[in-house]
Each structure stands twice: as structure tokens, then as C-alpha cells.
C-alpha angles and dihedrals in degrees: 000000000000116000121227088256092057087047101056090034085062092051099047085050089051093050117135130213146186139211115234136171148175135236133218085254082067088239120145126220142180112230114177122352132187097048128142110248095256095050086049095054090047096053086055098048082050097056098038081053092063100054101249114164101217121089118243121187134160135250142170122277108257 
């Protein structure tokens, strides 16, 4: 049987996330979801390299 802690442990493991940003224009987009938190910050740090700017930064998935 799995205890309350494993449990949680499992979702927040499972825990999905996506890259937005925002243009000059102050307009918001979604652009990649259902990453794992690792491949979400890298994206950002990929885009930000290449002197977009715009501003990228990662959330969770809703």
C-alpha cells in the first residue's frame, strides 16, 4: 500500500509545465506545454540566449 507522502511525492513528480512569454505589444502566449519541468526551463534559457525581446518563463500546466 502506498502512504499519503508516496503519493504526493509521485504527483509532484508527474507534474507537468509550459513556456510562455510576452511581446512588446503586452500580449501573452503559450509556447510549449506538457513539458517536464527541466525541458521547460531549458527552453527558456534557449530562447532568452538568443536575444529575443520578448520574456519567456515557465508555469505549471493548468
Amino acid at each position: 500500500m502506498n502512504s499519503p507522502d508516496h503519493e504526493s511525492n509521485s504527483l509532484r513528480s508527474a507534474e507537468l509545465w509550459a513556456v510562455w512569454r510576452i511581446d512588446d505589444n503586452g500580449n501573452v502566449f503559450v509556447v510549449r506545454e506538457h513539458l517536464d519541468r527541466a525541458e521547460a526551463e531549458k527552453l527558456v534559457e534557449k530562447f532568452t540566449a538568443c536575444g529575443h525581446k520578448q520574456m519567456y518563463w515557465v508555469e505549471r500546466d493548468a
